[in-house]
N, C-alpha and C positions, 0 to 999 in steps of 0.2 A: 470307116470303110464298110463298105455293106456289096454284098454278091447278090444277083436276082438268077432264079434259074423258073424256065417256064414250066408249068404245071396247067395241065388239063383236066377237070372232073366233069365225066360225063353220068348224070341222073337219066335212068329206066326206071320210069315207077312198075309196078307189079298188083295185079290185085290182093287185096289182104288176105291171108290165110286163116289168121284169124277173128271172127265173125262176134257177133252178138242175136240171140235169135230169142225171139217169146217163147216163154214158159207156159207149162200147161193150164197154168192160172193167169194167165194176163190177162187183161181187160176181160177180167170176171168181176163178179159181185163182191162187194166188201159190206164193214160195218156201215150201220147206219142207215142215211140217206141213199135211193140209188144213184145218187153221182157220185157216190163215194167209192167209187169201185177201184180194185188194181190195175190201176191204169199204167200201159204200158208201149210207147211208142218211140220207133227209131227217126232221128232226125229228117226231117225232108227234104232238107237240102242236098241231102247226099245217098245213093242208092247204094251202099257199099256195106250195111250192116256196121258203120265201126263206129257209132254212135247212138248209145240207149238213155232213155230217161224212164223211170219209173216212180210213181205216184202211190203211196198207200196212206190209209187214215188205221192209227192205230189208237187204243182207248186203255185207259190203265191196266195195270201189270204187265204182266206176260203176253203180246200180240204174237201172230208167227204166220209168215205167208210163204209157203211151201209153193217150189219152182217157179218164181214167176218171169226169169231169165236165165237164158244159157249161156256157156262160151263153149263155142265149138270150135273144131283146127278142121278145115276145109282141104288145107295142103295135104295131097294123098301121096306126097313122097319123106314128109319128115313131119318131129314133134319141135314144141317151142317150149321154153321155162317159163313159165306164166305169172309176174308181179300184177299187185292191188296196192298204185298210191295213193291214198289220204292226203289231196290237196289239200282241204278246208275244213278243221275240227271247229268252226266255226258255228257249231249245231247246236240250240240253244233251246237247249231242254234242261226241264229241273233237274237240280243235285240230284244223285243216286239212277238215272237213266243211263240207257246205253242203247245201242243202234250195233248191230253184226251180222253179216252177211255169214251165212254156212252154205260151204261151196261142197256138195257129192257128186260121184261119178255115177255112170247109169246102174251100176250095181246098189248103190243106196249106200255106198262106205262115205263117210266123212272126211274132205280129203283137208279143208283149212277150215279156219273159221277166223274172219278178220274184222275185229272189233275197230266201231268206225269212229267212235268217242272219245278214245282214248292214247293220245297224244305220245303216251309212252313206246306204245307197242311201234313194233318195227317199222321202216316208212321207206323205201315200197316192201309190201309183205310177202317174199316168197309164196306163191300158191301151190307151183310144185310143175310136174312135166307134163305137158297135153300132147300125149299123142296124136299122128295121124287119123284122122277119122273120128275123133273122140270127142264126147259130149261132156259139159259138167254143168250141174243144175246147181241156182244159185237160190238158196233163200235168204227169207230175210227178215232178223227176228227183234224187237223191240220191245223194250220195258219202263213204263216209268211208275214211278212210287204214287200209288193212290193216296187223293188227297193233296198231289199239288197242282199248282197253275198248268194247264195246257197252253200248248206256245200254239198260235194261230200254223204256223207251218216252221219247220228246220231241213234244213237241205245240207244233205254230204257232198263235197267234190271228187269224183274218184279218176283216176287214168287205169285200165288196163295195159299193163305193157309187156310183151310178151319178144323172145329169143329167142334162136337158135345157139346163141352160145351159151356157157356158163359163168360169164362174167353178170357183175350185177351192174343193175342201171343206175347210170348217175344221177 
């Protein structure tokens, strides 16, 4: 025996509140070569800011490239809870590397810091509340142990996923 009952869902999309915007370093000059630069461009396919790719060439130990992307909340009547999922630790860099994004607000305070390497740490990583109007500068810091193999390139997969509520995303 089975009952049907009609259901309606109707879809309004909206524009995204929240954004993705160049850093004061983006497609500025890096190591090296000059095409090695912090390359930094939003998808073209789409005008909406809700898709970033960023490029840097880092060289042994400690690399660190200061604001080279924002997320901003454009919505000027509410804030969202702001996750960072780690699709693909897939990143294949020598033992003892790491890859971490440090996320500050425009006061300079440290607000997360979400290590991209390491399969352990939380998955999507609470970043915390983005107000109305509010900026947060994202660096992006990289190590690897001198003396080993350099991988031609390694690529992280991230989702930004941000709420209005405080439920966590599935």
């Amino acid at each position: 025996m089975f009952a049907y009952y009609p259901l309606s869902i109707t879809v309004r999309p909206v524009n995204p509140p929240v954004k993705f915007v160049a850093g004061n370093n983006a497609n500025k000059p890096g190591l090296g070569k000059d095409e090695n630069g912090i390359s930094y461009k939003i998808d073209v396919s789409t005008y909406d800011d809700t898709r970033a790719e960023v490029t840097i060439h880092p060289t042994y130990q400690k690399t660190y490239y200061k604001d080279v992307l924002n997320i901003t909340n454009v919505d000027d009547s509410k804030g969202y809870n702001v996750y960072i999922r780690v699709n693909s630790y897939s990143i294949n860099l020598p033992s003892g590397s790491y890859i971490s994004l440090n996320i500050y607000d425009k006061q300079g305070y440290k607000v997360k810091t979400v290590n991209l390497t390491d399969p352990t740490s939380p998955n999507p990583n609470m970043i915390g509340y983005l107000d109305s109007g509010m900026t947060w500068i994202v660096d992006i810091e990289v190590s690897i142990p001198e003396g080993s193999s350099l991988p031609s390139s390694a690529t992280a997969i991230l989702q930004l996923i941000y709420t209005p509520s405080s439920e966590m995303p599935p």
